[in-house]
N, CA, C and O atoms as a GROMACS GRO file, in nm:
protein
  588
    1UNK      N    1   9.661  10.566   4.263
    1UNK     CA    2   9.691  10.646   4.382
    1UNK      C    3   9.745  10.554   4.491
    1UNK      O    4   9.767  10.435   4.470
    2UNK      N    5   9.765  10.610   4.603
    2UNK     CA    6   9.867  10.492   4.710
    2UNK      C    7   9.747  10.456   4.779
    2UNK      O    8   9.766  10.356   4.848
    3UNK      N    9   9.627  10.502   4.786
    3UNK     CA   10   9.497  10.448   4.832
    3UNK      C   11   9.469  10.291   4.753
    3UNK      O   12   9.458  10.172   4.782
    4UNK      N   13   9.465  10.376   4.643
    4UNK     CA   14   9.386  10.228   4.517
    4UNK      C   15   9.542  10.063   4.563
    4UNK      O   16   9.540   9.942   4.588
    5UNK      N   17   9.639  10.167   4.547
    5UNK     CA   18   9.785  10.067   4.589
    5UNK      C   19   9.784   9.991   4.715
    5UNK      O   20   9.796   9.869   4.714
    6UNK      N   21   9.766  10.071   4.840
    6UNK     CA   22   9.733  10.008   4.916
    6UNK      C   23   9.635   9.892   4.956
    6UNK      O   24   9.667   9.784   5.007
    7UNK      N   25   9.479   9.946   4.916
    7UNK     CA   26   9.376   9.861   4.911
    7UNK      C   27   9.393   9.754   4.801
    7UNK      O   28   9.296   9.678   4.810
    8UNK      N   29   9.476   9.716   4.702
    8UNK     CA   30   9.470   9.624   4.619
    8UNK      C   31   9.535   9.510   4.730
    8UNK      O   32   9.466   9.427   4.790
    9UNK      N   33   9.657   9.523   4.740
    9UNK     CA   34   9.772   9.499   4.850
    9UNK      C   35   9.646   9.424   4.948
    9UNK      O   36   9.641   9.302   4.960
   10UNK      N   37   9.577   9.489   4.996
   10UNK     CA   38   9.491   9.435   5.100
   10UNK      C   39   9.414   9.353   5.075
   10UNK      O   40   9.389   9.269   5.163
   11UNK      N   41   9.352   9.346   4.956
   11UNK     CA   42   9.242   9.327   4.944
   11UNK      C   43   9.310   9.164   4.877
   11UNK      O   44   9.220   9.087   4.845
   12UNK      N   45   9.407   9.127   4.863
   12UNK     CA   46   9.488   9.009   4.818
   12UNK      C   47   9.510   8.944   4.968
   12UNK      O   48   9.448   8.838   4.977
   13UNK      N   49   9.576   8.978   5.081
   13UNK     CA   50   9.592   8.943   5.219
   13UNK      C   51   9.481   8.909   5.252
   13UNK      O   52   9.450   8.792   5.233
   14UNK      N   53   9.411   8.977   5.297
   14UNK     CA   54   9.281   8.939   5.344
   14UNK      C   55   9.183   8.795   5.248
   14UNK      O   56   9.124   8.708   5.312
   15UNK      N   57   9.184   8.796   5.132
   15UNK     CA   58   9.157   8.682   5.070
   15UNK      C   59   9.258   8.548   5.106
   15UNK      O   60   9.219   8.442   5.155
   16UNK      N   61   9.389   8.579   5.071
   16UNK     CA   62   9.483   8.492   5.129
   16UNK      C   63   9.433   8.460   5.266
   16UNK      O   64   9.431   8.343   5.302
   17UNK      N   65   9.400   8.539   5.332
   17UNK     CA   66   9.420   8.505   5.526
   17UNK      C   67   9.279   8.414   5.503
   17UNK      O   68   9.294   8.294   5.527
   18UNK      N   69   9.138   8.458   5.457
   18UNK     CA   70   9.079   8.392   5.438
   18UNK      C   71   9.050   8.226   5.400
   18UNK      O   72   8.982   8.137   5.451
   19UNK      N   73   9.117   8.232   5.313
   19UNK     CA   74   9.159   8.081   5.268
   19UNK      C   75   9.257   7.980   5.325
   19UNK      O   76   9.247   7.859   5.304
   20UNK      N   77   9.362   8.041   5.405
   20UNK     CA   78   9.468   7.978   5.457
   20UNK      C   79   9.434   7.962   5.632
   20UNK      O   80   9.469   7.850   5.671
   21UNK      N   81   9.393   8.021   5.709
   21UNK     CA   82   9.380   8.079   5.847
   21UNK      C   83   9.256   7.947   5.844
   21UNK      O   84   9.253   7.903   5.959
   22UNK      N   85   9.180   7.888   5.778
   22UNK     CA   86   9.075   7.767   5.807
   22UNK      C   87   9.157   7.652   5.795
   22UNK      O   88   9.108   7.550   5.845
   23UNK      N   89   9.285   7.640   5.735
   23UNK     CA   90   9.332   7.530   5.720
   23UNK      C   91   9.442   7.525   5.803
   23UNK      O   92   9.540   7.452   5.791
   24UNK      N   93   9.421   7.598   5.877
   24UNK     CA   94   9.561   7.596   5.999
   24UNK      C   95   9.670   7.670   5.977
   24UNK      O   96   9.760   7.686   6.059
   25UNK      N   97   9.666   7.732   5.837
   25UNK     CA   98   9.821   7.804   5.810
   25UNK      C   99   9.793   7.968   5.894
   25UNK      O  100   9.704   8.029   5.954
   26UNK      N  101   9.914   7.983   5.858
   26UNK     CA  102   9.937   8.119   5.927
   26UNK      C  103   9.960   8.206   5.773
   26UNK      O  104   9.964   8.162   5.658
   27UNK      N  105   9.971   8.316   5.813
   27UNK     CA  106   9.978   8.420   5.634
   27UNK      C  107  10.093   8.515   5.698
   27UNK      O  108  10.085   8.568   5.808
   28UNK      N  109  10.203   8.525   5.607
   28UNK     CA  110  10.301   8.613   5.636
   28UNK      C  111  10.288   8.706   5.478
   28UNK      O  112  10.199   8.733   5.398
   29UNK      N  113  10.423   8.731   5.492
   29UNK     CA  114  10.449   8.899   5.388
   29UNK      C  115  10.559   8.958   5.400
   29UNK      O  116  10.602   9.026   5.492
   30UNK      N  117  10.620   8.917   5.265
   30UNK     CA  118  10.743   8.991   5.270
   30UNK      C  119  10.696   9.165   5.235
   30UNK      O  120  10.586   9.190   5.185
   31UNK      N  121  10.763   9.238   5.259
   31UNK     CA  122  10.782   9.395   5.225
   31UNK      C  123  10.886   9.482   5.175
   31UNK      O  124  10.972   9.470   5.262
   32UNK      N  125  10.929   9.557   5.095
   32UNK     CA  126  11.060   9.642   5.092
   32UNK      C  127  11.117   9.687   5.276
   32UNK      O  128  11.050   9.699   5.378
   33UNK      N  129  11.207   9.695   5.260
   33UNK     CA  130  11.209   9.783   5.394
   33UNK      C  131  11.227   9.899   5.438
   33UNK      O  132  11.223   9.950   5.551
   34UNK      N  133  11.257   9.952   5.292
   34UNK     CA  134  11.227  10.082   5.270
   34UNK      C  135  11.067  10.193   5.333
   34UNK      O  136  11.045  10.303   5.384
   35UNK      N  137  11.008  10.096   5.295
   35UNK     CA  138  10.868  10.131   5.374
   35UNK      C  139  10.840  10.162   5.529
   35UNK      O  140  10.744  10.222   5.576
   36UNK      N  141  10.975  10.091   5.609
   36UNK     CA  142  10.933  10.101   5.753
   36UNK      C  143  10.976  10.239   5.775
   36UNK      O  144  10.912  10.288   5.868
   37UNK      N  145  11.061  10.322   5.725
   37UNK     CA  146  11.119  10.418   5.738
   37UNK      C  147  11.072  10.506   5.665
   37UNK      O  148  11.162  10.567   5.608
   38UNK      N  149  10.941  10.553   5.632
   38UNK     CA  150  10.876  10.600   5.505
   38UNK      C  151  10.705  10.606   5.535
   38UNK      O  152  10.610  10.528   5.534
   39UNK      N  153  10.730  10.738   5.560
   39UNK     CA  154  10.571  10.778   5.622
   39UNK      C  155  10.447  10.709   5.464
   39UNK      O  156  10.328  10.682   5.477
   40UNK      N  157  10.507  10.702   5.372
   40UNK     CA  158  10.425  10.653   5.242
   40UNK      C  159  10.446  10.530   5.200
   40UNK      O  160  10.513  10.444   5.258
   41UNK      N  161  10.374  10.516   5.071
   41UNK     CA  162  10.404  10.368   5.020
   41UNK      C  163  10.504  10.375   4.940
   41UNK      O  164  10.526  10.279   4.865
   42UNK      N  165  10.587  10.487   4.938
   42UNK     CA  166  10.677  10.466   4.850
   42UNK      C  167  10.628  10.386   4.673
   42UNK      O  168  10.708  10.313   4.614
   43UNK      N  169  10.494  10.418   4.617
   43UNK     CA  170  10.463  10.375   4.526
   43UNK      C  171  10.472  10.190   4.481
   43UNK      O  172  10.501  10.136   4.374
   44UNK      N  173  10.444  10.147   4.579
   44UNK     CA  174  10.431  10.023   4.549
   44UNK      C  175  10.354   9.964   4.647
   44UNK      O  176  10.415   9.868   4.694
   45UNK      N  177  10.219   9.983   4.710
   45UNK     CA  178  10.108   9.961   4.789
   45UNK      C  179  10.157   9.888   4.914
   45UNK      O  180  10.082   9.810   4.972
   46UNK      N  181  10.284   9.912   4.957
   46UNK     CA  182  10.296   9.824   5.126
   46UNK      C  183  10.336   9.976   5.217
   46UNK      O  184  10.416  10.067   5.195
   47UNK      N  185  10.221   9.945   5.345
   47UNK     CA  186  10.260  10.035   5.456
   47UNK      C  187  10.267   9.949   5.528
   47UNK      O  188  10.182   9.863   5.509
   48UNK      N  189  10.350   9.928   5.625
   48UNK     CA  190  10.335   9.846   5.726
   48UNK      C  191  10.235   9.830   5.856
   48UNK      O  192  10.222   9.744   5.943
   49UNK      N  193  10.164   9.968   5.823
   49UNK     CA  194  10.038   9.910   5.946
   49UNK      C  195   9.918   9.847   5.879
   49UNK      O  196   9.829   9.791   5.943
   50UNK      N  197   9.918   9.862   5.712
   50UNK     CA  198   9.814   9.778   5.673
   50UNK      C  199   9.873   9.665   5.671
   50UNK      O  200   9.844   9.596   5.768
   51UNK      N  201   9.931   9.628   5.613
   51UNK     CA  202   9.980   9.520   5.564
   51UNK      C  203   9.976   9.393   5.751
   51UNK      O  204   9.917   9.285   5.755
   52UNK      N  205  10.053   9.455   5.871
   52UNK     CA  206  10.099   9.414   5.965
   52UNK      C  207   9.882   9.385   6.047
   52UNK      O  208   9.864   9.323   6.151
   53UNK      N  209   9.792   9.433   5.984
   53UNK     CA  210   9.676   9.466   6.037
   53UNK      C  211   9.577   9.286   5.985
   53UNK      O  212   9.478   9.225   6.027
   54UNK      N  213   9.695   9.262   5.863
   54UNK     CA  214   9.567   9.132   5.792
   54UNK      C  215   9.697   9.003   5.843
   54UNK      O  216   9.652   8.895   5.883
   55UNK      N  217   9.816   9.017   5.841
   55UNK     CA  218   9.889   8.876   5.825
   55UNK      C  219   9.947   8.884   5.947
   55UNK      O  220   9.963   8.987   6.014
   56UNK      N  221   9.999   8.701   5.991
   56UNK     CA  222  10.041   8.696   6.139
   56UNK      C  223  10.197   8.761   6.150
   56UNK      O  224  10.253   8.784   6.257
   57UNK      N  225  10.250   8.782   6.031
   57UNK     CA  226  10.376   8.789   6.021
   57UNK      C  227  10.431   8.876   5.872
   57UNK      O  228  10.410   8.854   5.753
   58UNK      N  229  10.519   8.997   5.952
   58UNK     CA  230  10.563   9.104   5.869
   58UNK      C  231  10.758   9.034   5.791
   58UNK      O  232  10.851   9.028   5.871
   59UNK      N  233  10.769   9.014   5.722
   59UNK     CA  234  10.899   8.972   5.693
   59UNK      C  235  11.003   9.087   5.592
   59UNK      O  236  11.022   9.063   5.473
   60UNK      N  237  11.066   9.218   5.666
   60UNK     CA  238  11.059   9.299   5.548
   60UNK      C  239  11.224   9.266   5.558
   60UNK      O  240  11.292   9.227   5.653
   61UNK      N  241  11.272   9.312   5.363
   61UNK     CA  242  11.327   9.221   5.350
   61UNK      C  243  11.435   9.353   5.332
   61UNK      O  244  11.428   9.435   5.240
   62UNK      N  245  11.554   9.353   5.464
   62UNK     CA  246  11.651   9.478   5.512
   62UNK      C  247  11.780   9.440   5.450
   62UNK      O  248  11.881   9.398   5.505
   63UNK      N  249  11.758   9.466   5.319
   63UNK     CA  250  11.913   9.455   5.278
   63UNK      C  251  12.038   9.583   5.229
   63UNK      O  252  12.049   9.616   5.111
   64UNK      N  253  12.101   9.628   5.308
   64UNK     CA  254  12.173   9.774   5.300
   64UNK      C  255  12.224   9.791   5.205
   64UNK      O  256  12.266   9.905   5.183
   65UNK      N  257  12.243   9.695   5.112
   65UNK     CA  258  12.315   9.702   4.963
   65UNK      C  259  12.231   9.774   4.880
   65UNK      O  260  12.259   9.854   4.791
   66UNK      N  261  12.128   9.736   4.919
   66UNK     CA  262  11.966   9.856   4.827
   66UNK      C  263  11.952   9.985   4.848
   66UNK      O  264  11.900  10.062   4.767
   67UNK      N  265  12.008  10.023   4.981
   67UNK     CA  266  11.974  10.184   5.060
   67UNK      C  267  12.070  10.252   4.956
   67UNK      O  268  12.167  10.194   4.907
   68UNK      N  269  12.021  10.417   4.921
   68UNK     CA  270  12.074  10.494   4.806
   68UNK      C  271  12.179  10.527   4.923
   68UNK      O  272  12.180  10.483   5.038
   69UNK      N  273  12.267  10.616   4.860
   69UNK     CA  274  12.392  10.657   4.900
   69UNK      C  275  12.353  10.782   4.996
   69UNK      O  276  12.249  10.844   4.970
   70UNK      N  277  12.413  10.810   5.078
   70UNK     CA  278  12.425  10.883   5.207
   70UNK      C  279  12.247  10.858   5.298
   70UNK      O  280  12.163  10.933   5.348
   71UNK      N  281  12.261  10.731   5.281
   71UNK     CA  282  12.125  10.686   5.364
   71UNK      C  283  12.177  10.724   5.495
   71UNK      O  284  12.297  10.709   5.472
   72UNK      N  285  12.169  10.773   5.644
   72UNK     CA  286  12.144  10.761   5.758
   72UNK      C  287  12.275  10.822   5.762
   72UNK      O  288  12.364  10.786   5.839
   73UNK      N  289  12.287  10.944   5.652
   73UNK     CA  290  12.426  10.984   5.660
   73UNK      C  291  12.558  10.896   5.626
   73UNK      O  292  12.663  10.960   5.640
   74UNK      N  293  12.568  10.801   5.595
   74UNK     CA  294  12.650  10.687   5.561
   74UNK      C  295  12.692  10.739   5.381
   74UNK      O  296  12.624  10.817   5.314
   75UNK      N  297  12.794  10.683   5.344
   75UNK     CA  298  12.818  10.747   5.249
   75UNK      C  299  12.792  10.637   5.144
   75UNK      O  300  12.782  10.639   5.021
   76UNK      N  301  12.785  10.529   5.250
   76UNK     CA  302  12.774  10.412   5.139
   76UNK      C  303  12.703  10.283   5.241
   76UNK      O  304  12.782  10.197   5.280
   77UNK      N  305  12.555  10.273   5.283
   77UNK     CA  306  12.496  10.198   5.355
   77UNK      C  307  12.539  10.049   5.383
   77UNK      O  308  12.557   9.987   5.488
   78UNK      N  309  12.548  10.016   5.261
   78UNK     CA  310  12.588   9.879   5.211
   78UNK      C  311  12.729   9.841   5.296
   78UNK      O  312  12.768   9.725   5.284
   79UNK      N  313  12.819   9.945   5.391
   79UNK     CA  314  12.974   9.888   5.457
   79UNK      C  315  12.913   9.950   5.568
   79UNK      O  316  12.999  10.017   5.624
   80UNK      N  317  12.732   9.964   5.664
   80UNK     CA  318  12.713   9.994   5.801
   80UNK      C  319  12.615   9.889   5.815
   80UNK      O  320  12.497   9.920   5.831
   81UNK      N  321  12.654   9.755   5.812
   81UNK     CA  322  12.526   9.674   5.779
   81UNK      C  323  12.433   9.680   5.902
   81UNK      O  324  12.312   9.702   5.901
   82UNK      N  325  12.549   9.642   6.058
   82UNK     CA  326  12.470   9.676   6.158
   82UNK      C  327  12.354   9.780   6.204
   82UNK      O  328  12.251   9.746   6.263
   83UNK      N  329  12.396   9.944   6.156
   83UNK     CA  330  12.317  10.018   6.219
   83UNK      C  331  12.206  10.062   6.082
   83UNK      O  332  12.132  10.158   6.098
   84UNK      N  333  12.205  10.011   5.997
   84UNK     CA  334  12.109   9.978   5.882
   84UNK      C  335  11.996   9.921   5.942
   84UNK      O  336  11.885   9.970   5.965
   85UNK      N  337  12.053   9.786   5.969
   85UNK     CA  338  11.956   9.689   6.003
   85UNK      C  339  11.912   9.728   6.115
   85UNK      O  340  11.807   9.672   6.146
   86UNK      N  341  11.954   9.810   6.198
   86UNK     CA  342  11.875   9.873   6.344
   86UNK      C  343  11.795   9.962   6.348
   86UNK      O  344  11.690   9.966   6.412
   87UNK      N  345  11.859  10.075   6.247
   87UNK     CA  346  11.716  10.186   6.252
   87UNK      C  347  11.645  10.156   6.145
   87UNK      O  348  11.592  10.262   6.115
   88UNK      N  349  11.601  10.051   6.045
   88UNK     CA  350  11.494   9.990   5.979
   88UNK      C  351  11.425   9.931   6.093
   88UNK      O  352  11.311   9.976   6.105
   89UNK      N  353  11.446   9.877   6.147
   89UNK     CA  354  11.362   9.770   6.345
   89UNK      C  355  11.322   9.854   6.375
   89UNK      O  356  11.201   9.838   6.387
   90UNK      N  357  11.370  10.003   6.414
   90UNK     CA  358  11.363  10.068   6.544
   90UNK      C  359  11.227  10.178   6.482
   90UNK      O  360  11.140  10.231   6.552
   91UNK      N  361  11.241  10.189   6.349
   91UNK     CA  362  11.158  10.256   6.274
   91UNK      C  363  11.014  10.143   6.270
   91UNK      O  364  10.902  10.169   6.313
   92UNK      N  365  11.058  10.019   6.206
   92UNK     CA  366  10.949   9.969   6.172
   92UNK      C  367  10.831   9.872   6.287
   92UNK      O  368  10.713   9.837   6.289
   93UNK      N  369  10.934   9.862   6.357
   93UNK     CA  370  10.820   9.751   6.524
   93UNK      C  371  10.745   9.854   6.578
   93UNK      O  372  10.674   9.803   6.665
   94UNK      N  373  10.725   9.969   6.571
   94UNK     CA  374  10.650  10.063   6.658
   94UNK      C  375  10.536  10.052   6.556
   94UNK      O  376  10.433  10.032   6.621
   95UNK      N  377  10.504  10.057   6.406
   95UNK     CA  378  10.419  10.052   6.352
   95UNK      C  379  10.344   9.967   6.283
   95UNK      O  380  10.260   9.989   6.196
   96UNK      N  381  10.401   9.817   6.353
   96UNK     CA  382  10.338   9.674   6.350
   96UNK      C  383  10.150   9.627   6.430
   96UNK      O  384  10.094   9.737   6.429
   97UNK      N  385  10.106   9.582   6.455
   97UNK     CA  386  10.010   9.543   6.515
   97UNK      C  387  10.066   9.478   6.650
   97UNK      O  388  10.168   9.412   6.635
   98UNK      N  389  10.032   9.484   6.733
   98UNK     CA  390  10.076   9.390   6.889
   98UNK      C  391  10.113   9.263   6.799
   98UNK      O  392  10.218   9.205   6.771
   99UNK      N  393   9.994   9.249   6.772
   99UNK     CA  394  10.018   9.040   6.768
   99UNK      C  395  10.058   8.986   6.627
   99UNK      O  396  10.033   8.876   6.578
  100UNK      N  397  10.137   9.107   6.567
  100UNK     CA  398  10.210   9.076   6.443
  100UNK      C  399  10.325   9.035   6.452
  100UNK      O  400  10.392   9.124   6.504
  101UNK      N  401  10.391   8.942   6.428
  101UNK     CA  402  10.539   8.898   6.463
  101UNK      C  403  10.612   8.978   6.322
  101UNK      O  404  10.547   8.996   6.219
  102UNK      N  405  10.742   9.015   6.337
  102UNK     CA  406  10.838   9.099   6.262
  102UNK      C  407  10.947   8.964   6.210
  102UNK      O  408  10.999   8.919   6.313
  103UNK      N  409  10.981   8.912   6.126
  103UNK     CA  410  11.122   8.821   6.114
  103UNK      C  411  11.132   8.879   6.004
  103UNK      O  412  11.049   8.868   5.913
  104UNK      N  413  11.260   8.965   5.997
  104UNK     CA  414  11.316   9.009   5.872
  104UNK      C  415  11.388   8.922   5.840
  104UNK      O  416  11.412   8.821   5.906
  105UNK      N  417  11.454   8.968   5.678
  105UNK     CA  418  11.535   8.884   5.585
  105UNK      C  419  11.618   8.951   5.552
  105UNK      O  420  11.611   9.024   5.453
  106UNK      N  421  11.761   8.936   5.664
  106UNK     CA  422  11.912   9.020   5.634
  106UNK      C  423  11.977   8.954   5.540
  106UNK      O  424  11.968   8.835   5.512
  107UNK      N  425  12.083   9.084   5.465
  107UNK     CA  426  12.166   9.043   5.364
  107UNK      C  427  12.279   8.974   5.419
  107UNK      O  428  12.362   9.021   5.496
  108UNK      N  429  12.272   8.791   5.346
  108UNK     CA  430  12.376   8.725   5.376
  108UNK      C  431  12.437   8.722   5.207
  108UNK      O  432  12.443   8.617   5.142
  109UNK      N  433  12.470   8.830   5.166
  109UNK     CA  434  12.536   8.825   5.010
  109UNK      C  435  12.612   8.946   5.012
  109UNK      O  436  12.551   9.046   5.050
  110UNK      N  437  12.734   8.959   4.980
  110UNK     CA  438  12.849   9.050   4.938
  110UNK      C  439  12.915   9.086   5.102
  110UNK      O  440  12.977   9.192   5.113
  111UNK      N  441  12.904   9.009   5.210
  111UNK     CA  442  12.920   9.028   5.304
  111UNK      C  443  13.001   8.908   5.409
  111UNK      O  444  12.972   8.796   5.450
  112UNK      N  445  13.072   8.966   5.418
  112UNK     CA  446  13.190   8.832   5.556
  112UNK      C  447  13.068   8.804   5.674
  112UNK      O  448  12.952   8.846   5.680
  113UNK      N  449  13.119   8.745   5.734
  113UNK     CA  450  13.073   8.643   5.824
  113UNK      C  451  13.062   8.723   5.944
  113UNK      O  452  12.961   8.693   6.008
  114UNK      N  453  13.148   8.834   6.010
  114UNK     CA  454  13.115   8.991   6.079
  114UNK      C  455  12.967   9.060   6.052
  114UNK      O  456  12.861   9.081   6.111
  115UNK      N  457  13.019   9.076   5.944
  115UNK     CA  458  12.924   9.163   5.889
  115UNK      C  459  12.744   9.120   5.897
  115UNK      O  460  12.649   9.184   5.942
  116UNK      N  461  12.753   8.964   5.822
  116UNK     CA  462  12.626   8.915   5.872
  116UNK      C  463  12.551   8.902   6.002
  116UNK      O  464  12.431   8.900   6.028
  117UNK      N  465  12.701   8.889   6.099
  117UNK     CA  466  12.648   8.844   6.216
  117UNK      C  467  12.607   8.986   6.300
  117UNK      O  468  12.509   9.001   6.373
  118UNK      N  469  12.724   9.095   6.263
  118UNK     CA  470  12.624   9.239   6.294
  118UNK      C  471  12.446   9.225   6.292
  118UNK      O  472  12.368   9.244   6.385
  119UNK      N  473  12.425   9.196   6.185
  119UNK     CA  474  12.279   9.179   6.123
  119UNK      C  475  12.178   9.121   6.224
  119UNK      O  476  12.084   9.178   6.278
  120UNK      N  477  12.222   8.983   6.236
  120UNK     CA  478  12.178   8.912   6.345
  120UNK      C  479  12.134   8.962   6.489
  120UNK      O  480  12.029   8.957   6.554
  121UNK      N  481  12.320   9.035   6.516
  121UNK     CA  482  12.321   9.094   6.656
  121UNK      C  483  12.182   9.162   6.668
  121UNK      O  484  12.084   9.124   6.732
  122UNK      N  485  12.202   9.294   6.578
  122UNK     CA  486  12.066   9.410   6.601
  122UNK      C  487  11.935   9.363   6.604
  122UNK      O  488  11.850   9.424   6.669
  123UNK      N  489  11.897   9.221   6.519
  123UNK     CA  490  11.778   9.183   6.518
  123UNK      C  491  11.784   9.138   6.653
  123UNK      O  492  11.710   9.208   6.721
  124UNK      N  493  11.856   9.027   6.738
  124UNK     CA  494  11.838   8.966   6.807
  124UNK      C  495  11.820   9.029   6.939
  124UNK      O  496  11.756   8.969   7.025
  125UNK      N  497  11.879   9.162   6.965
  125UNK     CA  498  11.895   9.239   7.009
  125UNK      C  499  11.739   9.346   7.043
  125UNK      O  500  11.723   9.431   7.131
  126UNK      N  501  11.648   9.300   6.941
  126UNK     CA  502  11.520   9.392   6.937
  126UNK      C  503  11.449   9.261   6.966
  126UNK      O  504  11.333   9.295   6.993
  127UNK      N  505  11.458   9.130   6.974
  127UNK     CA  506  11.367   8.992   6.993
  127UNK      C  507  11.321   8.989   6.893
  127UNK      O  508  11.205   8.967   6.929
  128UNK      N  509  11.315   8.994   6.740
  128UNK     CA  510  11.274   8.973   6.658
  128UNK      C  511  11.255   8.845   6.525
  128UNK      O  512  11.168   8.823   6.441
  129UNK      N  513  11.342   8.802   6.548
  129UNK     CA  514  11.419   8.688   6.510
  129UNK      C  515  11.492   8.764   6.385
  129UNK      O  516  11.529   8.881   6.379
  130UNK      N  517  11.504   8.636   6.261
  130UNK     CA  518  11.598   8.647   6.151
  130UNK      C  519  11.533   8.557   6.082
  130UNK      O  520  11.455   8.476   6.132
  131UNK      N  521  11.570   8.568   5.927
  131UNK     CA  522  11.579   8.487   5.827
  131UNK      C  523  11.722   8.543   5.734
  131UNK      O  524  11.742   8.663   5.720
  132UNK      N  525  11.784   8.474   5.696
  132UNK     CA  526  11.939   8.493   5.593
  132UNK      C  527  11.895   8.502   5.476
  132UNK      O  528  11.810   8.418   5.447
  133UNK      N  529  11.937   8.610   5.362
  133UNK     CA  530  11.906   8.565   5.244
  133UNK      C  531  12.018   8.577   5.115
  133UNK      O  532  12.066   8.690   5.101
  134UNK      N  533  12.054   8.492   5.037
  134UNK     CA  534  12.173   8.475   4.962
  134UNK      C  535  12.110   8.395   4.850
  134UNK      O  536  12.071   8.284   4.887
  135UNK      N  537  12.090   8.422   4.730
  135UNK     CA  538  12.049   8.410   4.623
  135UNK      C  539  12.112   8.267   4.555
  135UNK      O  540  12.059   8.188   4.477
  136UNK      N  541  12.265   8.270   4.624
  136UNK     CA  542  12.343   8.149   4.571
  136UNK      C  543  12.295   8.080   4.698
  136UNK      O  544  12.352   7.970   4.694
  137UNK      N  545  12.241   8.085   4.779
  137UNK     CA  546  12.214   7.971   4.862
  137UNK      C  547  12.383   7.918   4.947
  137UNK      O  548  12.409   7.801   4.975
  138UNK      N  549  12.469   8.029   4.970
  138UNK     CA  550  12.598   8.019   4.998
  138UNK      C  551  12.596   8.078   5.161
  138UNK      O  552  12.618   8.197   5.182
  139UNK      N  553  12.571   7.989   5.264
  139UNK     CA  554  12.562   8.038   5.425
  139UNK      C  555  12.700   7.977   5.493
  139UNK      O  556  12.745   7.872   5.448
  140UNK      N  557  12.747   8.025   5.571
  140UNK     CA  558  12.826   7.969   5.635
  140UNK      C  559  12.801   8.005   5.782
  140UNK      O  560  12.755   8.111   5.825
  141UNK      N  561  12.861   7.836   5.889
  141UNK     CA  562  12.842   7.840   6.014
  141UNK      C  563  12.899   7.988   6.038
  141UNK      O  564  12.802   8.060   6.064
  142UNK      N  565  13.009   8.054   6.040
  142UNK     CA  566  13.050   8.086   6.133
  142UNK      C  567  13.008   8.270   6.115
  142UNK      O  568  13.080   8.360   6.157
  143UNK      N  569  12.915   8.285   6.066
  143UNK     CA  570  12.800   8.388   6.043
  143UNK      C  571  12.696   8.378   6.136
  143UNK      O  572  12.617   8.470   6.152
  144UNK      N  573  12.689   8.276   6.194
  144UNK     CA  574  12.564   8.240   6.312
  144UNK      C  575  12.597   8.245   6.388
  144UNK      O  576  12.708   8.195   6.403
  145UNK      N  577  12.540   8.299   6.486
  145UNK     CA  578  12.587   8.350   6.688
  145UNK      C  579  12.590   8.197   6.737
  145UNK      O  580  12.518   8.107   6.694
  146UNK      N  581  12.674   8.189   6.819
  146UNK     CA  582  12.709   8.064   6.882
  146UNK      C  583  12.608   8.030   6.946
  146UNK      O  584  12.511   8.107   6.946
  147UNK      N  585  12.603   7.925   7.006
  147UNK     CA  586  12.489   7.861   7.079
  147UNK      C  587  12.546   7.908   7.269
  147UNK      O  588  12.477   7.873   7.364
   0.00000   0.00000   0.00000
């Protein structure tokens, strides 16, 4: 059930936070991000107010290439990377803990250097930070907001 799903999910964090939180570490968590937008667990035990309730840090991982077809009305999510990555934030920071920090992990794969930096914009834009993620390990400067 999404009870038993959930509480497993938890019941792993909370041991983790246990063990790590004495030795000075901090405990994060990646998530689908499907979930922030998703009154359920979507069958795979992450809600974001449990999950955001045991670790210092929520990392859900917003990549628009995953969203099914006519997500947010879009006919094809994966070519709106910006407003993807905004109403996943705008959905998911309201149902964080105060003192949970949010750093998602935008898609830096099948995407120009625009497109990523859209990504960026919206996060940066909510104070959230960023993490890039590209499987080939293939980043380029000029994807990163200037200094």
């Amino acid at each position: 059930t999404e009870e038993e799903r959930v509480a497993a999910i938890g019941a792993f964090l909370t041991e983790a936070r246990r063990r790590l939180h004495p030795l000075g570490c901090a405990l994060s968590a990646d998530i689908f991000a499907i979930v922030l937008s998703s009154p359920d667990d979507q069958g795979i035990g992450q809600r974001p107010e449990d999950v955001a309730a045991i670790v210092d840090a929520v990392s859900p991982m917003i990549y628009p290439s995953h969203y099914s077809d006519g997500w947010l009305g879009f006919p094809r999510p994966n070519d709106h990377p910006g407003p993807v990555v905004a109403d996943a934030l705008d959905a998911g920071i309201p149902r964080l803990a105060a003192a949970t920090l949010m750093r998602p992990w935008l898609q830096a794969f099948y995407y120009n250097s625009s497109q990523v930096l859209a990504e960026i914009t919206e996060a940066e834009q909510r104070g959230v930070g960023w993490m890039l993620w590209n499987a080939g390990g293939s980043y380029t400067a000029a994807s990163l907001p200037e200094e």
